[in-house]
ZAMARGU-4260 file (C-alpha; in steps of 0.2 Angstrom, whole numbers, plus 5000, padded with zeros to 4 digits):
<rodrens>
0) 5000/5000/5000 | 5014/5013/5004 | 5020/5008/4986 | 5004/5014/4979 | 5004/5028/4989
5) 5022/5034/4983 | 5017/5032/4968 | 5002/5041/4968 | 5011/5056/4974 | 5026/5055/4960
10) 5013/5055/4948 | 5004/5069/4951 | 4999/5081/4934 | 4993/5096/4934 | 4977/5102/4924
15) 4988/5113/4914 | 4998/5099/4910 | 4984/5086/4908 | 4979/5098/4894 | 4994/5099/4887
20) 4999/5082/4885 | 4979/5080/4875 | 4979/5092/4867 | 4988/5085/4852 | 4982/5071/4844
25) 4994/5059/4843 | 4996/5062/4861 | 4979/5060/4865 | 4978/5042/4854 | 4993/5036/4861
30) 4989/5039/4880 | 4972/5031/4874 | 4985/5017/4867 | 4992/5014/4885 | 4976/5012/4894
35) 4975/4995/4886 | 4994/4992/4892 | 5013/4996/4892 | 5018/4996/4874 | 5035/5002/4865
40) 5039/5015/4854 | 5039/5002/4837 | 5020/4999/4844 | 5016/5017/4842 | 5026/5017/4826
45) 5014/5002/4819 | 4997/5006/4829 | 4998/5024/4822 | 5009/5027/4807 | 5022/5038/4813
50) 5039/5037/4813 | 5052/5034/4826 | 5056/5049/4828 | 5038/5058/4831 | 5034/5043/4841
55) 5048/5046/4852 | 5048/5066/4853 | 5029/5065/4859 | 5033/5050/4872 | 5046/5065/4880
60) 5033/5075/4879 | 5024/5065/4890 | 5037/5059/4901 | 5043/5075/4905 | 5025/5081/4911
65) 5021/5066/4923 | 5011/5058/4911 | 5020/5039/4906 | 5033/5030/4914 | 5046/5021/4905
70) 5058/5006/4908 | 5072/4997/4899 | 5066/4979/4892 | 5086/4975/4884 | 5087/4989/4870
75) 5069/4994/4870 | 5060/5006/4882 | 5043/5001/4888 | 5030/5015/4892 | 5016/5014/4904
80) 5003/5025/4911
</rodrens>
């Protein structure tokens, strides 16, 4: 429970960024994405036909604001919600 807990505070997002982070819409389908589960940045390149690059920009978009976590899986990163 203090795990959850810890966590819950880490995560905290404000309104301002909330809207931030959906206001674009790939940002919005791929948080959508990641209600279903952690996925990988090839996921979102395949699930919504962007490139790499984009895919990765708008996932440090959503880092950096609270939104997604990320962890190493060998070479890939896996990002969650």
């Amino acid at each position: 429970m203090a795990r959850e807990a810890n966590r819950r505070d880490a995560c905290r997002v404000t309104p301002v960024d909330l809207h931030a982070c959906l206001a674009d819409s790939i940002r919005f389908r791929m948080v959508h994405l990641l209600l279903a589960g952690p996925l990988c940045v090839k996921h979102f390149q395949a699930l919504l036909g962007i490139s790499q690059v984009t895919a990765s920009k708008q996932l440090g978009f959503l880092k950096r604001r609270g939104m997604v976590e990320v962890r190493r899986n060998g070479t890939l990163r896996v990002y969650s919600l």
